[in-house]
C-alpha positions in Angstrom: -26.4 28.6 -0.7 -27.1 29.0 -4.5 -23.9 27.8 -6.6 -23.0 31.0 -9.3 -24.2 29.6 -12.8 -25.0 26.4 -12.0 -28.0 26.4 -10.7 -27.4 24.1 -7.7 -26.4 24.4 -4.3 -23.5 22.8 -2.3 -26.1 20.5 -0.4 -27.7 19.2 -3.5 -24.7 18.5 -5.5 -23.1 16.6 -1.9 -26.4 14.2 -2.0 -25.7 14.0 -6.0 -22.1 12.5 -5.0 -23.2 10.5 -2.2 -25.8 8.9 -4.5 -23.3 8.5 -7.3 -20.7 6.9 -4.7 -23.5 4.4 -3.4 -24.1 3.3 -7.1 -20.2 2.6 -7.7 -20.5 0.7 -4.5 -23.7 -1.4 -5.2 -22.1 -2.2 -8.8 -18.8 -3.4 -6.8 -20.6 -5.1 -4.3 -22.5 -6.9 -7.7 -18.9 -8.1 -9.4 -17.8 -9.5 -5.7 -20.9 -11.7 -5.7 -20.4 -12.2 -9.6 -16.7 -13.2 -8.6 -18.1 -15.6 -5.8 -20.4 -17.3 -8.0 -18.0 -18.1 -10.8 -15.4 -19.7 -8.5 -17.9 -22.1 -6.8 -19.0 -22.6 -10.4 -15.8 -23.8 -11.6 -15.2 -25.5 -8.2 -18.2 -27.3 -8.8 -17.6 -28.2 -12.6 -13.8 -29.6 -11.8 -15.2 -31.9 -9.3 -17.6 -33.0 -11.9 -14.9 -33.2 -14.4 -13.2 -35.7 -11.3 -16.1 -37.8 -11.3 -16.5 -38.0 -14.8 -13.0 -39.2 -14.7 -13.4 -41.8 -12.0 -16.2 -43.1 -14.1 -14.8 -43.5 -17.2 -12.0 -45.3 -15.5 -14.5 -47.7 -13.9 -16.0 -48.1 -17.2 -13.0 -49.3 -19.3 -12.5 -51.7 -15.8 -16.1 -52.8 -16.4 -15.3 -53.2 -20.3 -12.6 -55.6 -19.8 -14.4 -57.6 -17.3 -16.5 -59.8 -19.6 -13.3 -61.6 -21.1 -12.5 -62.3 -17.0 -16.1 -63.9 -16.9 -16.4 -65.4 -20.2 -13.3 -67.6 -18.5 -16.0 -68.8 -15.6 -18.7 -69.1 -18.3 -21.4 -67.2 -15.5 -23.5 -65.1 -18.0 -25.1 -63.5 -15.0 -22.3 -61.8 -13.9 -21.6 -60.2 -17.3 -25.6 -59.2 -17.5 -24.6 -57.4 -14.2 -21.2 -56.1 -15.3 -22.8 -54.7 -18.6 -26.1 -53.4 -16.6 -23.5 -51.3 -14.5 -21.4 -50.1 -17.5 -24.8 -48.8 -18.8 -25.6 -47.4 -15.5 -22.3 -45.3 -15.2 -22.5 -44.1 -18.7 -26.3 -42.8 -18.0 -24.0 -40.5 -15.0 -21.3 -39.5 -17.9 -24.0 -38.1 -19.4 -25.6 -36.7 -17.0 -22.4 -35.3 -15.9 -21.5 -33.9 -19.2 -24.9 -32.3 -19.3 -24.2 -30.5 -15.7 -21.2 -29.4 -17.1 -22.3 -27.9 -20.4 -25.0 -25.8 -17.8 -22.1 -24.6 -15.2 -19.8 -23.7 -18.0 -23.1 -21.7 -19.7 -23.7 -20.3 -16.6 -19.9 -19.2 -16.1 -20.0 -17.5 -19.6 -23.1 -15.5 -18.2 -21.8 -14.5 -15.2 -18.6 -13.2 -16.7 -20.7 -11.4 -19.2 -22.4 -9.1 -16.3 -19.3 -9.2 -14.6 -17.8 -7.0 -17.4 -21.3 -5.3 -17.2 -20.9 -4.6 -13.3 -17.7 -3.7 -13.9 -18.3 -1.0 -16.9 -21.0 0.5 -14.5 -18.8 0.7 -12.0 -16.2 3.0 -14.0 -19.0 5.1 -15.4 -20.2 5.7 -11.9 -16.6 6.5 -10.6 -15.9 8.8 -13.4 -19.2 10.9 -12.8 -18.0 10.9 -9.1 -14.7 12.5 -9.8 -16.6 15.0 -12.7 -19.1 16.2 -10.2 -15.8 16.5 -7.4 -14.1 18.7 -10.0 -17.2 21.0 -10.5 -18.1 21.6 -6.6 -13.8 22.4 -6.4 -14.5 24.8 -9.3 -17.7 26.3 -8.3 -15.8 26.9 -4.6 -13.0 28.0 -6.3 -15.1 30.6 -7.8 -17.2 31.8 -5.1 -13.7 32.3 -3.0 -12.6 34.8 -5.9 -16.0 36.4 -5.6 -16.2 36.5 -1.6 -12.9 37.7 -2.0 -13.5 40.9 -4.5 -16.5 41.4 -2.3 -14.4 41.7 0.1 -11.9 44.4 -2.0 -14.9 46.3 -2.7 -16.2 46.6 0.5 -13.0 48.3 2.3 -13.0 50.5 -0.6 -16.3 51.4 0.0 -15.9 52.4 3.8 -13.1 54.5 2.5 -15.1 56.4 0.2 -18.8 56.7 2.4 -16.7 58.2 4.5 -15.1 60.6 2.3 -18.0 61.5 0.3 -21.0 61.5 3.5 -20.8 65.0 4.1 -20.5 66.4 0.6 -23.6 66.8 -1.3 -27.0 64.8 -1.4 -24.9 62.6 -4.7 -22.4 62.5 -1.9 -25.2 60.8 0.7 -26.4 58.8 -1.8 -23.3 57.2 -2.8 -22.4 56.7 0.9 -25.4 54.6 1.3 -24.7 52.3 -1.7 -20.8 51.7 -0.6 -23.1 51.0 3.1 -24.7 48.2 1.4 -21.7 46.9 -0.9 -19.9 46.8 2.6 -22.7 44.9 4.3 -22.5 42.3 1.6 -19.0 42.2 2.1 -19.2 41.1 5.1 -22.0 38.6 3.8 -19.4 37.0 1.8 -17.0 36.6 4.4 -17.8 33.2 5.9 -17.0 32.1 2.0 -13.7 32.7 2.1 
């Protein structure tokens, strides 16, 4: 069934919906994962932030240790204790670097988030356009269904007057015939 005017018919603008319903889904389905990805990204760079913590503490330990061995004179334990302070401020940077790449990565993430998001909204507003043309276009072929209707009651009035009249009277009969029979076409429309 041909929509009036619009050039489409019932079925196609249905599978136009549906597909336009699947896309808002997809781009949810997107910002979910987006959402899921940023929290284990932050999850990830506080327990970083932890570590870095624990090491800094251990460093300033380390730090105060030599004036603890300088009081035992063993040089080879502050060689150690300053080999390990080294060592642990290799992981703070290290650390710091990770961090810098989640937080990056976080910044991404929320900018297609937003993305996702804006998609979303487009695709949910042509949804509820194309809804409020397919009500409209129904709307209208009710009202025509329903003068069809009108016209073809009127028309079984008059065949039957004017049948046995004159040849103009026959003629006219047959046309108010066929109005009637596509009243009755338009029927299942209303």
């Amino acid at each position: 069934m041909r929509t009036p005017g619009l050039g489409k018919t019932s079925d196609q603008w249905r599978q136009e919906i549906q597909e336009e319903r699947s896309k808002a889904d997809r781009w949810e389905r997107k910002a979910q994962e987006t959402q899921a990805q940023k929290e284990g990204l932050e999850r990830q760079m506080l327990e970083t932030q932890n570590h870095q913590a624990e090491l800094k503490a251990r460093i300033v330990e380390l730090e105060r240790s030599p004036t603890r061995y300088r009081g035992r004179n063993t040089m080879i334990e502050l060689k150690a204790g300053l080999c390990k302070i080294e060592e642990m401020k290799k992981m703070i940077e290290e650390l710091e670097n990770t961090l810098q790449s989640c937080e990056q990565r976080i910044k991404v993430l929320e900018r297609n988030e937003e993305h996702w998001k804006e998609q979303l909204h487009h695709s949910q507003n042509q949804v509820q356009n194309r809804d409020y043309i397919m009500g409209e276009a129904v709307s209208q072929i009710r009202e025509v269904a329903d003068h069809l209707q009108t016209m073809a009651t009127q028309a079984d009035v008059l065949s039957v007057k004017y049948e046995l009249e004159s040849d103009w009277g026959q003629e006219l009969a047959l046309l108010l015939k066929e109005v009637k029979a596509i009243g009755i076409r338009a029927k299942p429309y209303l």
